[in-house]
N, C-alpha and C positions, 0 to 999 in steps of 0.2 A: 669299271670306270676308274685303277689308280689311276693316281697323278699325284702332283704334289701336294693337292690340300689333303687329298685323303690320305696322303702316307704320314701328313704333318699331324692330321689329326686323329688318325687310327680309325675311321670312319668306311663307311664302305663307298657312299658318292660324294663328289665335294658338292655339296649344298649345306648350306647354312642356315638355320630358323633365326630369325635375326632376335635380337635381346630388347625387344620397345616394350615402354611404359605402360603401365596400365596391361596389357596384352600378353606379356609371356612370363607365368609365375613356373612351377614345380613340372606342372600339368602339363603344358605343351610342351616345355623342353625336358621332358624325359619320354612324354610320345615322338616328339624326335630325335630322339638317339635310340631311341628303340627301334623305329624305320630304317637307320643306316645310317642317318646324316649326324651333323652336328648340332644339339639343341643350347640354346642359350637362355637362362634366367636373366632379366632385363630389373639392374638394380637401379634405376632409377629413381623408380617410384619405390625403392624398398626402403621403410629405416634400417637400421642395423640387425637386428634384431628378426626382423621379418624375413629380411636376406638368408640369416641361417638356419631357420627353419624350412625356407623353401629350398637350401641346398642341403638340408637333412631329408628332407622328403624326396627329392631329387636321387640323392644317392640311393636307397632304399627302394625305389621305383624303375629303375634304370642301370646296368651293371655297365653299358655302355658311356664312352667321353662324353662328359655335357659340361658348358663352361660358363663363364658371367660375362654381362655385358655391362662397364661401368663407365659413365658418365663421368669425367674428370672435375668437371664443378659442383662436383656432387658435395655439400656441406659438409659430412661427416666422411668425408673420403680414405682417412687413416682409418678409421675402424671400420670400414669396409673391406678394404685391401688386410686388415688382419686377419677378418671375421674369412675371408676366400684361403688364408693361408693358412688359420685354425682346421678347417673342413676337408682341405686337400684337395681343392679345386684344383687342375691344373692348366686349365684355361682361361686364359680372361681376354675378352674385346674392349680397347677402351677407346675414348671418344670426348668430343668436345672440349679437348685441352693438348697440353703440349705434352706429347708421346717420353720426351727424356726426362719427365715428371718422376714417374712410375715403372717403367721400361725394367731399365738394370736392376731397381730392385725386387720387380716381380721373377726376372728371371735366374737371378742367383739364389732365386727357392724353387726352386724347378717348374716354373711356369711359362708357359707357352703365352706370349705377347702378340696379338694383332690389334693393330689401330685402325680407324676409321677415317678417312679423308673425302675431301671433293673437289681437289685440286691434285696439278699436276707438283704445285711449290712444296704444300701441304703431303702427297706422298714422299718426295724426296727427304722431308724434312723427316718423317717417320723413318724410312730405311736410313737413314745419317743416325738416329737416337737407337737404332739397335734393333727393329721390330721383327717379329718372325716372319709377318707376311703382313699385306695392304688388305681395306677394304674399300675400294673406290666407288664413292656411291653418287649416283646422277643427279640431278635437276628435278629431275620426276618422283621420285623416293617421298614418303609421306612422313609426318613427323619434322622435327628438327631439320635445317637442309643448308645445305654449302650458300656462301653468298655469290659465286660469278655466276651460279644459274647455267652450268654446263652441263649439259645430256650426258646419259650416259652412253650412246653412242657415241661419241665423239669422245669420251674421256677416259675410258677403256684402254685406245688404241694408243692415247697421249702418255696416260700414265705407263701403259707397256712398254713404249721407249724407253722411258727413263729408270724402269728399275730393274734390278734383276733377282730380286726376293718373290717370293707365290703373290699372287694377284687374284682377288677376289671382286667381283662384279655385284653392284647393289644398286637398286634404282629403277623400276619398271619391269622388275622380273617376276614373272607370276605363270608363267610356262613351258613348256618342253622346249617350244621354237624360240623363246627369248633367250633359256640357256642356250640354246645352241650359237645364236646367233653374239652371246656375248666371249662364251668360249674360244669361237675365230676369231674374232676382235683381240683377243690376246691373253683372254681372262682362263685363270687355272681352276675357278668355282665361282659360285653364286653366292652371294646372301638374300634370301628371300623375306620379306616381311609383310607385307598385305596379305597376300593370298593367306596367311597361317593365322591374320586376326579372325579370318571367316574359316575358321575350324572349331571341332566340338571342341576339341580342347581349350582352348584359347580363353585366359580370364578375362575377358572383355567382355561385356552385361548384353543378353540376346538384340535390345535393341540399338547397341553400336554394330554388332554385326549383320542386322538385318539390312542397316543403313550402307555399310560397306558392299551389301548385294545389290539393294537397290542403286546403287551410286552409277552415272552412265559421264560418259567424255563431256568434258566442264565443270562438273560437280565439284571439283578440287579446286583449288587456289593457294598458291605460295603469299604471307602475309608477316605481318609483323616484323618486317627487315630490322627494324629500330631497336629490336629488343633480340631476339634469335630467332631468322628466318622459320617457320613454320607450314607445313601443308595441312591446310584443312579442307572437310567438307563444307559447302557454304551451307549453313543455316541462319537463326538470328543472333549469335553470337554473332559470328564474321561479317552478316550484316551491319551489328552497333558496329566494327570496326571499320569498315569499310564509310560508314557517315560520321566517323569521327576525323578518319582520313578529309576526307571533304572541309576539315574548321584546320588544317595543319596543325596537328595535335602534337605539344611536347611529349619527348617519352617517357615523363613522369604523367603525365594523361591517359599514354596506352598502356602504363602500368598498372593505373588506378583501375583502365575497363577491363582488366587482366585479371588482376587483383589474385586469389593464389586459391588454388586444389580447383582450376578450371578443367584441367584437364581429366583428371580423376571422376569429376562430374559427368564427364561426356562419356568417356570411355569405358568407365567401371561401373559407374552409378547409372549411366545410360539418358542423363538430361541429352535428349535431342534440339534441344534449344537452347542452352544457358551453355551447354559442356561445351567442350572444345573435342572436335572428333577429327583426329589425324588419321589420314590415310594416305597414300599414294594415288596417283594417278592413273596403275595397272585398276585400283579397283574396277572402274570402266569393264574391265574384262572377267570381274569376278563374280559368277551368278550363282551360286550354292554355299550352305555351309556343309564341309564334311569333315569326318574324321582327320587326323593327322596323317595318316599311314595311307590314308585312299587318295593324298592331295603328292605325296612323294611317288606314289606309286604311278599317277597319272603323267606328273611329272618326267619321270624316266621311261618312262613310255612312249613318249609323245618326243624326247627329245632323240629316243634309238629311231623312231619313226624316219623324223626330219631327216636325219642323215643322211636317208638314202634318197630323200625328197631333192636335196640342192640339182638343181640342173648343171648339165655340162655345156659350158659356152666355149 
C-alpha cells in the first residue's frame, strides 16, 4: 500500500490513529506504530511534562515513527513544541490554529508538519504556510469540528482540487470500505479516531468505551457552536445544554455550564453523566473493543476485500 503518506511517513499503510484528548497517551500510539501505521500522542490533554514522559515511554515501546498531535491553543504551547524537539519527535499534527504559527519553525528542526482543516479556504491556507500534507476532516468526526458542517464526502473531493501536497481523509472513518471509498475521492490516507477509542489500548476509562459500543445512529450531536463546535454523545450533560439553548444563553452561560476538566471527566474518569464524551458519528458502527493490531488488521482487510467488490457499470 506505498503512496505518499506512507513514504512521507516511513510507515507501512497510510492510516493514521488520530491524536484526541483524553484517548490516545504512550499506549495506543505505539500499538500503532507497531501495527504499521502511524500512532499519534494527542497533547492536548497533556501538561508539559506529562507530554514527555508519554513520548519517553513512546520511544522505548515502539522503534517505529510515532508523532504528536498539538492543539495550537494549547496555553503552554512553547514548551510543548520544545519538550517534542528536546525528545526528537519528528512528527507533529497540529490543529486549531493558524498553521504559519509553528509551520517553519518546526520544520527547520527537522520535522515533518501536517495540519488539520475542515474547509476547503482552511486547507489552502495550510499548503500557502508551508505544510507537509493536509488532514481534512468532515462534519461527522467527533470531538472538536469545523464550523460550515461539510461531510466528508463532499470535502475530500473539494479539498483534492485545490491542493497538490498528500491528502489525508478524517471524518467518519472507522472501516476498510470507508477507506476505500475516501481514497477515490482523492484522499492519499485516512486519519482514524473513533474506532481506536474502542481499543484495549486506548486511555479512555472502560465506561467511555462501553458507551462508544453502545452508541447507535443519533446518539451523537454537534453542539456548542458558540464556544468550539463539539460532537458529543447525548447524555445529561448535552441535555443541561440543550435546555439552556432553549433560555438564549450568553456564552458566558455556556461557559459557566462548561465550566473546565468536563471533558476529562467523561472520557478518562468515565462520569457518564456530568463528562463530556466525544465521539464521532462512525461510533454507530462500532460494536467491540479490541486490540489495536486486530482493528488495523481488519481494517486492511476489509479495504483489499472491497476492491474487488466495486462493480463495473
Amino acid at each position: 500500500m506505498a503512496n505518499k503518506v506512507t513514504g512521507l511517513f516511513n510507515i507501512k499503510y497510510p492510516i493514521v490513529q488520530a491524536g484526541m484528548v483524553w484517548n490516545s497517551g504512550w499506549k495506543l500510539a505505539s500499538a500503532a506504530s507497531n501495527s504499521g501505521i502511524l500512532g499519534l500522542i494527542g497533547a492536548g490533554s497533556m501538561r508539559p511534562e506529562v507530554l514527555r514522559e508519554h513520548i519517553q515511554k513512546c520511544k522505548k515501546a515502539t522503534p517505529k515513527p510515532f508523532g504528536v498531535n498539538v492543539p495550537m491553543l494549547y496555553p503552554d504551547i512553547e514548551k510543548i513544541m520544545d519538550i517534542i524537539v528536546d525528545e526528537g519527535v519528528k512528527i507533529v499534527f497540529t490543529s486549531a490554529g493558524n498553521p504559519k504559527t509553528w509551520t517553519t519553525w518546526l520544520q527547520e528542526r527537522g520535522i515533518t508538519v501536517v495540519h488539520v482543516v475542515s474547509s476547503v479556504k482552511f486547507a489552502l491556507k495550510a499548503q500557502e504556510a508551508g505544510v507537509d500534507a493536509i488532514v481534512a476532516e468532515g462534519f461527522e468526526a467527533g470531538g472538536h469540528n469545523g464550523r460550515d458542517e461539510t461531510t466528508t464526502l463532499t470535502l475530500i473531493p473539494m479539498v483534492r482540487e485545490k491542493i497538490n501536497i498528500p491528502l489525508i481523509a478524517a471524518g467518519g472513518i472507522a472501516t476498510g470500505r470507508a477507506m476505500l471509498a475516501v481514497m477515490v475521492l482523492g484522499a492519499d490516507g485516512v486519519q482514524i479516531g473513533s474506532r481506536f477509542v474502542a481499543s484495549k489500548e486506548s486511555s479512555a476509562h472502560i465506561n467511555f468505551k462501553q458507551a462508544v459500543v453502545k452508541a447507535k445512529e443519533g446518539d451523537t450531536r454537534l453542539t456548542l457552536k458558540e464556544l468550539a463546535p463539539v460532537r458529543l454523545i447525548k447524555n445529561k450533560f448535552y441535555k443541561d445544554v440543550e435546555e439552556l439553548y432553549k433560555k438564549a444563553p450568553s456564552v458566558e452561560q455556556l461557559k459557566d455550564l462548561l465550566g473546565k476538566g468536563r471533558a476529562k471527566k467523561g472520557m478518562l474518569e468515565g462520569d457518564l453523566e456530568e463528562g463530556e464524551l466525544e465521539i464521532g458519528q462512525v461510533s454507530g458502527l462500532i460494536n467491540d473493543i479490541k486490540p489495536v493490531a486486530q482493528i488495523i488488521e481488519d481494517i486492511v482487510k476489509e479495504y483489499r476485500e472491497a476492491q474487488t467488490l466495486i462493480p463495473v457499470i
